[in-house]
KENU-173718 format. One line per field, with one value per residue: residue in three letters; residue number from 0; x, y, z of N, C-alpha, C, O in turn. Coordinates in pm, whole numbers, plus 50000, padded with zeros to 5 digits. Last residue first. Example, Ala and Ser with C-alpha at 12.3 -4.5 7.8 and 13.67 -1.06 7.14 Angstrom:
2
aa <- (Ser/Ala) .
i <- (1/0) .
neast <- (51285/51319) .
nnorth <- (49775/49431) .
nup <- (50708/50780) .
caeast <- (51367/51230) .
canorth <- (49894/49550) .
caup <- (50714/50780) .
ceast <- (51290/51320) .
cnorth <- (50003/49670) .
cup <- (50787/50780) .
oeast <- (51341/51424) .
onorth <- (50114/49668) .
oup <- (50804/50846) .
This chain:
218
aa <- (Unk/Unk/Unk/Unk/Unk/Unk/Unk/Unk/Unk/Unk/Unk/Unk/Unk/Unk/Unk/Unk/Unk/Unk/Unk/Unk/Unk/Unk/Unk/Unk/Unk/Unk/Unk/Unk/Unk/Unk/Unk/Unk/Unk/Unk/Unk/Unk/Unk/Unk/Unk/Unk/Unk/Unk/Unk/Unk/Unk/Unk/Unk/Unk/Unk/Unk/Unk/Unk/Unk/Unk/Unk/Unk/Unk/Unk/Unk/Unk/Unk/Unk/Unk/Unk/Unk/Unk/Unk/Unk/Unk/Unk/Unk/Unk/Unk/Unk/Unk/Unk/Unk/Unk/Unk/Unk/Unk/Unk/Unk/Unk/Unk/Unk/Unk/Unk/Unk/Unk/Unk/Unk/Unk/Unk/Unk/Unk/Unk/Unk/Unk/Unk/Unk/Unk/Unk/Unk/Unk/Unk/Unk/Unk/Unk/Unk/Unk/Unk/Unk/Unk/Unk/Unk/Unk/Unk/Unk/Unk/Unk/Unk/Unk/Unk/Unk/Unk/Unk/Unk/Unk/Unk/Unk/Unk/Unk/Unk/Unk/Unk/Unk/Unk/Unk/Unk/Unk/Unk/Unk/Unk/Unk/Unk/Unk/Unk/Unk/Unk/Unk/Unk/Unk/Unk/Unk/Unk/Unk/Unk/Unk/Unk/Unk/Unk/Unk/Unk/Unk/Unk/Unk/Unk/Unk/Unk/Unk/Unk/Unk/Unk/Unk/Unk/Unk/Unk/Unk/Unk/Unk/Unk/Unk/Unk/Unk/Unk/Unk/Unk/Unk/Unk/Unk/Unk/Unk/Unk/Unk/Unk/Unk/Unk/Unk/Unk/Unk/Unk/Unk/Unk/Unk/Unk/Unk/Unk/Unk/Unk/Unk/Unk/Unk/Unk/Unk/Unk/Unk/Unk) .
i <- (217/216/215/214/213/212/211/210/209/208/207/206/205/204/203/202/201/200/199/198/197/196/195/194/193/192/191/190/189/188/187/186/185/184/183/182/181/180/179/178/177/176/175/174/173/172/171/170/169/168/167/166/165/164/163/162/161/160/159/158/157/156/155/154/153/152/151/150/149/148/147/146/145/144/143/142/141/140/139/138/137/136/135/134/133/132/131/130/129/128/127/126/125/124/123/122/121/120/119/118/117/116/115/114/113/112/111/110/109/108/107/106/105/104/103/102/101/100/99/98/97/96/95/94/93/92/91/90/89/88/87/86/85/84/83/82/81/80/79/78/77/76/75/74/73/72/71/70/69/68/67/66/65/64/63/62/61/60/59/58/57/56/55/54/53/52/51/50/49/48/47/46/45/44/43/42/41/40/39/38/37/36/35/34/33/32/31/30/29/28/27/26/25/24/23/22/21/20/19/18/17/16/15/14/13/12/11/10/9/8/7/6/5/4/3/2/1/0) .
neast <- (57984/58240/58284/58288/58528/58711/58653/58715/59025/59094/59318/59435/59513/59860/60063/60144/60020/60057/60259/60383/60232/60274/60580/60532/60339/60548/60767/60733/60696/60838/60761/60396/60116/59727/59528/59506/59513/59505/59468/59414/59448/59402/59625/59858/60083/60165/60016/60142/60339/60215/60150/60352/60537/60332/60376/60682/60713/60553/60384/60446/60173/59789/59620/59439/59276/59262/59070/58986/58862/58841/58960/59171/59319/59393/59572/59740/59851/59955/60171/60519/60742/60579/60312/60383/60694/60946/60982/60812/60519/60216/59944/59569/59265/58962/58820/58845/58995/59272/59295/59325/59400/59597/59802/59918/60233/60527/60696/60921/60956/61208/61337/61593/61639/61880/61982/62044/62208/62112/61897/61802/61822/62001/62119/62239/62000/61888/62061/61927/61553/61485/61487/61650/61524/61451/61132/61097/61015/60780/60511/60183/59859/59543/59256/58922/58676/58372/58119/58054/58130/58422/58452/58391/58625/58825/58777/58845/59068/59193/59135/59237/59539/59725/59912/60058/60155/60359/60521/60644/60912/61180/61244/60971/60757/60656/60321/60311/60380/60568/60516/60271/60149/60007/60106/59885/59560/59370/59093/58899/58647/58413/58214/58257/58401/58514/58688/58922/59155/59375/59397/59663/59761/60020/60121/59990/60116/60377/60325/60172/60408/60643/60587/60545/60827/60954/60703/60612/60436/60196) .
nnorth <- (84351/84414/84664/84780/84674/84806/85029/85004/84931/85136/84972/84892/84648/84594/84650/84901/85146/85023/84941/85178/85295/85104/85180/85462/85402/85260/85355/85485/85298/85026/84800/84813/84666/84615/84796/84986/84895/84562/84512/84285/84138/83880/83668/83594/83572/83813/83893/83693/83847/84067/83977/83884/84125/84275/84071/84072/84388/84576/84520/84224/84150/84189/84096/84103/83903/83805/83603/83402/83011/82733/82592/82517/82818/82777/82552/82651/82866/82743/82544/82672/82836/83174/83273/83437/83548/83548/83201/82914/82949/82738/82846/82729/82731/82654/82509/82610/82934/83092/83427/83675/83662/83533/83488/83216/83047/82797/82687/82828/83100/83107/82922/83029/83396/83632/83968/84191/84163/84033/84110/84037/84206/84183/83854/83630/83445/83454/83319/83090/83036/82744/82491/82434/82459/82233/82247/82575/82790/83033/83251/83141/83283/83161/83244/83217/83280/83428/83429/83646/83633/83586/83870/84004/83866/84032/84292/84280/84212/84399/84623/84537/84500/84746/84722/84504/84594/84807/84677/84397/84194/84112/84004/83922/84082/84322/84123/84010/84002/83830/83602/83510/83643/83713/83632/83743/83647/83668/83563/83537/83572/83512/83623/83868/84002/84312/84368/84636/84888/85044/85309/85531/85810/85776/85664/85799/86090/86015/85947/86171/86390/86294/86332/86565/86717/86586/86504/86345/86572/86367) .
nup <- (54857/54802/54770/55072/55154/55017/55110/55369/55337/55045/54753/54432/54218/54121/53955/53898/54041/54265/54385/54366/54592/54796/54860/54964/55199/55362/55424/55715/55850/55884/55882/55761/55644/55543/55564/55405/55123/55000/54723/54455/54120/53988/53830/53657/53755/53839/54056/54243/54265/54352/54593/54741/54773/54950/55182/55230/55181/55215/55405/55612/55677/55574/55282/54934/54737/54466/54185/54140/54220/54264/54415/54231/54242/54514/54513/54358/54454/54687/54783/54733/54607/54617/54684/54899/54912/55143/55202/55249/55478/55515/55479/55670/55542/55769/55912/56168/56130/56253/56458/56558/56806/56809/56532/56459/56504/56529/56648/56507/56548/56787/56970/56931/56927/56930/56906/56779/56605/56395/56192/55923/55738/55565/55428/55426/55415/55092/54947/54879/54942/55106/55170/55370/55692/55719/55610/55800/55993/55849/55797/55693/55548/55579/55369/55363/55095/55135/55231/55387/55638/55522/55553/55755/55924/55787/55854/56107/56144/56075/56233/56468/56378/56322/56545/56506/56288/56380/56494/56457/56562/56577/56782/56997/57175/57185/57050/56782/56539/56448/56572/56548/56238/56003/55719/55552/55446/55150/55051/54704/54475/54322/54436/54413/54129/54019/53682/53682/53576/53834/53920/53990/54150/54188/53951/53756/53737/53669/53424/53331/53395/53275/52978/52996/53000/52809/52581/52251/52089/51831) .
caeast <- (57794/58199/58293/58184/58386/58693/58632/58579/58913/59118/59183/59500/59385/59706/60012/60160/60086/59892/60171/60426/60240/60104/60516/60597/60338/60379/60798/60755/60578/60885/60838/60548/60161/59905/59503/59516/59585/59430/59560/59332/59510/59355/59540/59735/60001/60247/59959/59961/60368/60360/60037/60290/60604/60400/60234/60614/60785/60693/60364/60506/60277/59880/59616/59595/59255/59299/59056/59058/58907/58801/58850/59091/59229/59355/59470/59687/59822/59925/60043/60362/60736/60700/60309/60304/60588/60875/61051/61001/60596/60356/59991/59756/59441/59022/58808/58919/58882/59198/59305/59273/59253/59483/59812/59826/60086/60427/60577/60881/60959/61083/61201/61551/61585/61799/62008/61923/62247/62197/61888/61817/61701/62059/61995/62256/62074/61856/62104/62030/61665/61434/61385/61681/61607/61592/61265/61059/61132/60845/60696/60262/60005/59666/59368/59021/58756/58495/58162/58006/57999/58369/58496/58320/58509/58812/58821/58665/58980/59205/59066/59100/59446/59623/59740/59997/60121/60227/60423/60603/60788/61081/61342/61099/60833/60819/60448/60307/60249/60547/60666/60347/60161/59971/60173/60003/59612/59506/59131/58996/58754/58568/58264/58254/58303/58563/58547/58855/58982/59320/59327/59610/59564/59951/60157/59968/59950/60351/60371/60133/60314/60677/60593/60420/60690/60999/60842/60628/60575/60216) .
canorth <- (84382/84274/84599/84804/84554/84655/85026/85004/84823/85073/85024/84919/84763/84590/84539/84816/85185/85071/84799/85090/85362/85077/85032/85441/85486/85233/85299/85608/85385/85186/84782/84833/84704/84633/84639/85067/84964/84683/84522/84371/84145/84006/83679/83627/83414/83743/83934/83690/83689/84084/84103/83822/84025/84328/84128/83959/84270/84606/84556/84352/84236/84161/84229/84108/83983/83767/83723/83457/83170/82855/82680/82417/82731/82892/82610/82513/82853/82858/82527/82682/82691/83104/83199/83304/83599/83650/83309/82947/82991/82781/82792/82798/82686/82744/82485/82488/82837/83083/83252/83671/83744/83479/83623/83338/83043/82933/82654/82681/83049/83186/82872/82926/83249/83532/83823/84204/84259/83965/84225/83967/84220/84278/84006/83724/83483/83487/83447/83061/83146/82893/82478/82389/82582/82266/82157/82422/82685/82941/83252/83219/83222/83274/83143/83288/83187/83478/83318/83660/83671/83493/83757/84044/83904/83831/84239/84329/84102/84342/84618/84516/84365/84671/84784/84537/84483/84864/84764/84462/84250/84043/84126/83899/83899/84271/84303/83956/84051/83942/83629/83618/83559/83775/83654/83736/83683/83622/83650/83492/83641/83440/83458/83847/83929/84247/84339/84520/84866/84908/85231/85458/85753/85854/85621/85634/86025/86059/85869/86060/86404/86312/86188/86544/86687/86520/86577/86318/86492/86422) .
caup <- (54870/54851/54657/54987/55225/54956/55019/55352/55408/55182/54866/54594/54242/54173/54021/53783/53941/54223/54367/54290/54498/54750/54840/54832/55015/55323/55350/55574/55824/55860/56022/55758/55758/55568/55664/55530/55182/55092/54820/54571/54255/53975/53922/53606/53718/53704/53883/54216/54214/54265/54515/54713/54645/54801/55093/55226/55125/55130/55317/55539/55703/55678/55371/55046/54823/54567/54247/54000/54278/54181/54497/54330/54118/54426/54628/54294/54359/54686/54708/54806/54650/54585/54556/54917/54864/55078/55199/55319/55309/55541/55417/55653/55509/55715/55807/56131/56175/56200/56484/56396/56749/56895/56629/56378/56540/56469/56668/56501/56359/56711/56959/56895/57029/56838/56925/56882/56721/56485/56309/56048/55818/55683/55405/55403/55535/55262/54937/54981/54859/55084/55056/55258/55533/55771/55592/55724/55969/55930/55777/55790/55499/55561/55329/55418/55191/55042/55208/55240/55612/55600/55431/55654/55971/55770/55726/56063/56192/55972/56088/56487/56430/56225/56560/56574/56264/56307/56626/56391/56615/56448/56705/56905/57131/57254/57137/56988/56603/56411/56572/56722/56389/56105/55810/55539/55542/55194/55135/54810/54564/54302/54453/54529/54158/54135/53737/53679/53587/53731/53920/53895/54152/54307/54119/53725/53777/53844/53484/53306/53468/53437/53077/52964/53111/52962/52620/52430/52115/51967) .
ceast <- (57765/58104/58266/58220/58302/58549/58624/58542/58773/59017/59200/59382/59411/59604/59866/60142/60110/59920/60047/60309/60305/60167/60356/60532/60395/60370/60657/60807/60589/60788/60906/60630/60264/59946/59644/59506/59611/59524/59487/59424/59420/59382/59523/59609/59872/60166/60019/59933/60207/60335/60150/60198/60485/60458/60278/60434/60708/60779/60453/60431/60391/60027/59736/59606/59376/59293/59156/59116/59037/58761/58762/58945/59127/59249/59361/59564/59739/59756/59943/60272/60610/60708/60470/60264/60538/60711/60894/61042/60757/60470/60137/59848/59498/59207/58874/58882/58910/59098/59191/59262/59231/59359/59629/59820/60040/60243/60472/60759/60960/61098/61113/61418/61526/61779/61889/61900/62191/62222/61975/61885/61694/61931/62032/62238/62169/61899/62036/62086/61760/61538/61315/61588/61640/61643/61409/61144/61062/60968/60740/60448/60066/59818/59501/59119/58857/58576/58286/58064/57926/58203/58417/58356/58446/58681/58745/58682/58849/59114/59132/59091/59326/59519/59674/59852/60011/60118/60266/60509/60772/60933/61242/61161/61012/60859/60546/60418/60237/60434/60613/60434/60198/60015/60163/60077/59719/59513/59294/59072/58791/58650/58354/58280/58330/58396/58620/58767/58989/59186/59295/59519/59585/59796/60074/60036/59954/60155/60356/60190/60198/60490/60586/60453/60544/60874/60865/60734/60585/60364) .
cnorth <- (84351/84276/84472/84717/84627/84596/84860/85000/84886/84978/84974/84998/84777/84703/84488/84682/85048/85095/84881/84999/85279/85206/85055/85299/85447/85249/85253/85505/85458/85247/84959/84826/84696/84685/84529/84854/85032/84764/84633/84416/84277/84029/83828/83615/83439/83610/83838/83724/83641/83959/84046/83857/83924/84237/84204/84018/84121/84509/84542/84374/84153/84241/84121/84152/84012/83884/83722/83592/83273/82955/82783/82518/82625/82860/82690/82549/82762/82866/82640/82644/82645/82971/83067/83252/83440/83628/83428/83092/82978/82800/82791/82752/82770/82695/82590/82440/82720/82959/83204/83457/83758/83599/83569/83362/83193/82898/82778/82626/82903/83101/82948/82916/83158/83427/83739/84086/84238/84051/84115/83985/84122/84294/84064/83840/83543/83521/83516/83207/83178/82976/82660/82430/82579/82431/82205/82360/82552/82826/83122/83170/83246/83237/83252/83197/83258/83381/83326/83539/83645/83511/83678/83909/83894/83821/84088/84272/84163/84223/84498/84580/84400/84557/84760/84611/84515/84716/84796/84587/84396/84146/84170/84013/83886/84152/84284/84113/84097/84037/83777/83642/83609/83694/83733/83758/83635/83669/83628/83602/83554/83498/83391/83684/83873/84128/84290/84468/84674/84864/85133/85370/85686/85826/85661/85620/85869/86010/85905/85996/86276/86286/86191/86368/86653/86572/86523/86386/86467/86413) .
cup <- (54752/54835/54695/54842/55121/55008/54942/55228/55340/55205/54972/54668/54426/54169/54050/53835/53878/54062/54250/54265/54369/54636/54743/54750/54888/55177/55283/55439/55700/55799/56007/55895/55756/55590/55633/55634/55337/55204/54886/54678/54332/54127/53916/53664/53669/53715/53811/54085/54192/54153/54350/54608/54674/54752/54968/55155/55123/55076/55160/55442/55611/55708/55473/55147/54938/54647/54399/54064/54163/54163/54396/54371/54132/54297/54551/54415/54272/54586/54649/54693/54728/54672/54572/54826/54899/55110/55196/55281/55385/55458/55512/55574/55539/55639/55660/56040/56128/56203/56339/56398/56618/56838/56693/56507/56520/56436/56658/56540/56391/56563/56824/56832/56905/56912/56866/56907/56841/56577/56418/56220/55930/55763/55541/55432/55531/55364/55092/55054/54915/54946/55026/55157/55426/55668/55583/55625/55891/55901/55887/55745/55670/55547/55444/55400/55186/55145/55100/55159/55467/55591/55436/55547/55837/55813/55688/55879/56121/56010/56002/56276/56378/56263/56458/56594/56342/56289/56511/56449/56485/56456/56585/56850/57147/57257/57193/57010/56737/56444/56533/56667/56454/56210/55941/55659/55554/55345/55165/54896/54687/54334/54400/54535/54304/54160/53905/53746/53514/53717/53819/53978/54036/54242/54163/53877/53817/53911/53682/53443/53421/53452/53177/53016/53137/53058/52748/52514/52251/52003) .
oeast <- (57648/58078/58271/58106/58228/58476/58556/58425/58720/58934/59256/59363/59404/59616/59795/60197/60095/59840/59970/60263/60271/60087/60347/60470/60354/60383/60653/60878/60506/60796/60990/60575/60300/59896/59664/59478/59705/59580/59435/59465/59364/59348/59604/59508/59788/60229/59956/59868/60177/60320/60102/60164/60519/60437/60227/60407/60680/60866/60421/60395/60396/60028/59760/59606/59392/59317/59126/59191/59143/58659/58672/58833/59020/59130/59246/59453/59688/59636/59857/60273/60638/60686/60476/60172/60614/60637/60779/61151/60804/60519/60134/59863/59504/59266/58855/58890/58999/59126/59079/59207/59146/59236/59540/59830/60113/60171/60386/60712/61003/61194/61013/61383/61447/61871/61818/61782/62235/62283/61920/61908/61604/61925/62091/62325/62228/61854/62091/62135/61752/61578/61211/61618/61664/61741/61476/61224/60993/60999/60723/60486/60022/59852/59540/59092/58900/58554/58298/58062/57808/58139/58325/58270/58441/58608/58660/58594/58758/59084/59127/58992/59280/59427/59553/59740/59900/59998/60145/60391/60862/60861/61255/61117/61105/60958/60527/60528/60176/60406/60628/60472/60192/59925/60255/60110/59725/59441/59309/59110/58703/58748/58384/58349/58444/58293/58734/58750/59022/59115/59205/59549/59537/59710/60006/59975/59910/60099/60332/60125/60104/60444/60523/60372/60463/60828/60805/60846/60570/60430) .
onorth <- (84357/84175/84397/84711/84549/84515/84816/84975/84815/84943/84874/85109/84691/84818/84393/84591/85069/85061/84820/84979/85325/85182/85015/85291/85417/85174/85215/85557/85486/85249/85009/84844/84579/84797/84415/84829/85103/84730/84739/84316/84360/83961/83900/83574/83353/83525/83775/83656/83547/83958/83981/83767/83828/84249/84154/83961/84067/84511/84511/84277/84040/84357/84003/84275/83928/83984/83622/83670/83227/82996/82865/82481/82626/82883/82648/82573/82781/82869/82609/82676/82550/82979/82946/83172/83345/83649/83401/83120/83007/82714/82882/82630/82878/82613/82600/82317/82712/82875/83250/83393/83829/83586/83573/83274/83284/82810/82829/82528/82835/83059/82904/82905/83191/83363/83775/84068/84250/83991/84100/83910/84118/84383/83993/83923/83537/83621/83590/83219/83269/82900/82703/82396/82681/82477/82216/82427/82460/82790/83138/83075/83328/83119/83365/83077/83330/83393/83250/83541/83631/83417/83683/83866/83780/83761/84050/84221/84089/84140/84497/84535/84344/84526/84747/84578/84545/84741/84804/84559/84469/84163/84272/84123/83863/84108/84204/84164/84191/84137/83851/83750/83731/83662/83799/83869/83513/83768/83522/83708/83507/83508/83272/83629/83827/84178/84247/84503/84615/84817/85140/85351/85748/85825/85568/85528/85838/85959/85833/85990/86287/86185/86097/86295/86680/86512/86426/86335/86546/86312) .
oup <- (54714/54771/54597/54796/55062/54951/54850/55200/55255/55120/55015/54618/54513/54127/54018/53773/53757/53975/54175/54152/54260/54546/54627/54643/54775/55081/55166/55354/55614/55676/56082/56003/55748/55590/55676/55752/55374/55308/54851/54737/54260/54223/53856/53607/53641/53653/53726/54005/54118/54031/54257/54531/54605/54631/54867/55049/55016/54989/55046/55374/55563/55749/55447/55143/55027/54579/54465/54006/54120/54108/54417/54338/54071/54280/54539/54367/54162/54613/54566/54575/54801/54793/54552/54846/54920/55205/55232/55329/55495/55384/55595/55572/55481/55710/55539/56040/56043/56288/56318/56309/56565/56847/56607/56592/56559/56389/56730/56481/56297/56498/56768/56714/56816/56962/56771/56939/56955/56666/56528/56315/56014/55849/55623/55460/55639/55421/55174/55166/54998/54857/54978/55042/55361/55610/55479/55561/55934/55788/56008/55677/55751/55532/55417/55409/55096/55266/55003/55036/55436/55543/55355/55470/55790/55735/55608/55809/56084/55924/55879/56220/56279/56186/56476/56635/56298/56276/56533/56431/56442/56357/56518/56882/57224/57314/57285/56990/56788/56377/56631/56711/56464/56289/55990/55701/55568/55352/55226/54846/54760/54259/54409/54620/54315/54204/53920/53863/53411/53805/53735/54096/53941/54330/54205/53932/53928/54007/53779/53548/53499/53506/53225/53073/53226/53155/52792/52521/52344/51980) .
C-alpha cells in the first residue's frame, strides 16, 4: 500500500472527529472525578477566575454525580488551592498569562476553597487538593484509585483544556481507562471545547456525552 498525503490526511482527520477507543466500561470499577467545580471558578462575578460556561454545566453535571452515587460509582473531586506556600507547584506557573493581573487579585480566593453549593460533596466523599493542572500531579490521586480498586475514571468539570484534559492525559499514562464527558466540561473559550475532546478522543480517551456515559453505567 502507498501511504500518500491523502490517504494520511483522511485516517488521521477520522481518528479526531469519531475515534473511539474500544474498551470494556465495568460500572464497579469506575470512579467519578469532579474537577474543580468551586466558587473561585463557578460563583458568577467572584473572581477573575469565573468560568460562565462552568456555570451552566451545574445542573448536568449534578445529574452526573447524582447517577454515580445511585450506582455506587465513588465521587472523588479535586479542587485548585494555596497549599504549602506554593512551594509544592511548577515554578514556571506564575509566569503563565492566565493570571489576568489586570483584573487584580483578592487574597482570600484559593484559601478557603469550597465545591460550588449544588454539587457539595457528601461526607463520605474525597477532595483532593491539587497545586497545579492535572489531579494525578503530587496528589494521592492515584494511590486513592487503586485503594478503591478502581481501573476506570470518569472526567467532568473545568477546564476542559487544561485542568480536565491534563488530568484525562496523566490518567492514560498510568494506564487508567479514561471517560471524558464531553458536554459536563467546560472552557473559559467555547471555541477551544473541540479542538480539546478532538485530541483527548484521538489518543486519550473514550470522549461522551452525559447520556451516553449514564447509558454505559446500566
Amino acid at each position: 500500500m502507498k501511504y500518500t498525503e491523502d490517504i494520511i490526511s483522511e485516517v488521521v482527520n477520522e481518528a479526531y472527529q469519531n475515534g473511539d477507543v474500544q474498551f470494556e466500561i465495568k460500572t464497579d470499577r469506575c470512579a467519578l472525578i469532579v474537577i474543580d467545580m468551586q466558587d473561585e471558578f463557578v460563583k458568577p462575578e467572584w473572581t477573575s477566575s469565573w468560568i460562565p460556561e462552568a456555570t451552566r454545566q451545574v445542573p448536568k453535571i449534578r445529574k452526573l454525580i447524582d447517577y454515580c452515587r445511585s450506582k455506587d460509582v465513588p465521587v472523588i473531586y479535586t479542587a485548585f488551592k494555596d497549599t504549602h506556600l506554593f512551594k509544592d507547584r511548577p515554578k514556571t506557573g506564575e509566569l503563565m498569562p492566565n493570571r489576568y493581573p489586570q483584573l487584580g487579585n483578592d487574597p482570600s480566593w484559593f484559601k478557603d476553597v469550597k465545591v460550588w453549593h449544588e454539587l457539595a460533596p457528601q461526607k463520605d466523599e474525597i477532595v483532593i487538593y491539587k497545586p497545579s493542572y492535572g489531579a494525578f500531579y503530587d496528589t494521592p490521586l492515584e494511590t486513592i484509585l487503586k485503594n478503591l480498586e478502581k481501573d476506570t475514571i470518569i472526567i467532568c468539570g473545568t477546564l476542559t483544556n487544561y485542568c480536565c484534559g491534563t488530568t484525562a492525559r496523566q490518567g492514560y499514562e498510568r494506564g487508567f481507562k479514561v471517560i471524558f464527558g464531553s458536554d459536563v466540561t467546560a472552557t473559559d473559550n467555547p471555541a477551544m471545547q473541540e479542538p480539546e475532546l478532538q485530541v483527548l478522543r484521538k489518543g486519550f480517551a473514550k470522549v461522551m456525552d452525559l447520556e451516553k456515559i449514564i447509558e454505559s453505567l446500566r
